[in-house]
C-alpha positions, 0 to 999 in steps of 0.5 A: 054276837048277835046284834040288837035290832034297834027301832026309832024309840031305842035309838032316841034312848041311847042319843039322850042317855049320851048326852046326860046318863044321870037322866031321870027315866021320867025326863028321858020318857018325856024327851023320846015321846014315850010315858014312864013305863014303855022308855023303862022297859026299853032301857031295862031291854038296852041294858040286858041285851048289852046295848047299854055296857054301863053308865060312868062319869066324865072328868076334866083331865085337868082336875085330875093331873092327866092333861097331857097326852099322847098317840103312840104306835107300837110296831110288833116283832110277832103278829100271831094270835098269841103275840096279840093276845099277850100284848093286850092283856099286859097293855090292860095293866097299864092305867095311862094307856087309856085307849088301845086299837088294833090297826091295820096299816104301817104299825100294829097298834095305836095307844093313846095314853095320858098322863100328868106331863111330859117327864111322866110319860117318858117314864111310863114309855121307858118303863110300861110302853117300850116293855109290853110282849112282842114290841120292837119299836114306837112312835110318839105324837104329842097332843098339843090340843084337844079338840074334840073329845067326847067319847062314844056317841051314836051317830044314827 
């Protein structure tokens, strides 16, 4: 994978779209210093080249019913590539897990998952987590508070 080089106008581009990703391309031009055509051939150039994945909204979890949440570690009775290969697509089918990582340390992998509450949870452990190839045990957190939750950002 080759990385995009990217310069001050680039990096100015991806900081505003974090912030408001429904900017008007006139409005990001104004705000990075650029007129409407150089900061929309530039945003064309982020999005080919991979840069920019994509553009999607933010939901108040608790508008949707998906307020709690937990960190659950996962311990792996086989680490092989094939293991870890048909762990991840099968944690890919589970919606609550909203986030999944691959960790080096004292377990294997970190899930976080949300879901409507306590009970709901315990149910996608018993009936999702606890049955996902290759785990042998878990360890869950519960969040008692979100503090800071904003998704990728840039931090350049």
């Amino acid at each position: 994978m080759i990385q995009t080089k990217l310069d001050g106008f680039d990096r100015a581009i991806l900081r505003e779209l974090a912030i408001d990703g429904r900017i008007s391309v006139t409005e990001l031009a104004s705000r990075i210093g650029l007129t409407k055509s150089p900061a929309q051939a530039r945003l064309r150039r982020l999005e080919a080249e991979g840069v920019i994945t994509g553009y999607r909204a933010l939901i108040d979890p608790h508008q949707i019913d998906a307020a709690h949440i937990a960190f659950v570690e996962i311990k792996m009775s086989d680490t092989r590539e094939l293991a870890l290969r048909a762990f991840n697509e099968a944690v890919r089918k589970v919606p609550e897990i909203e986030e999944c990582h691959l960790i080096a340390g004292s377990f294997d992998y970190l899930l976080k998952v949300r879901s409507r509450d306590i009970a709901t949870y315990r149910r996608v452990l018993a009936e999702h987590i606890s049955s996902l190839p290759h785990v042998t045990s878990t360890s869950t957190h519960v969040v008692m508070e979100a503090v800071k939750e904003t998704g990728a950002q840039p931090v350049f």
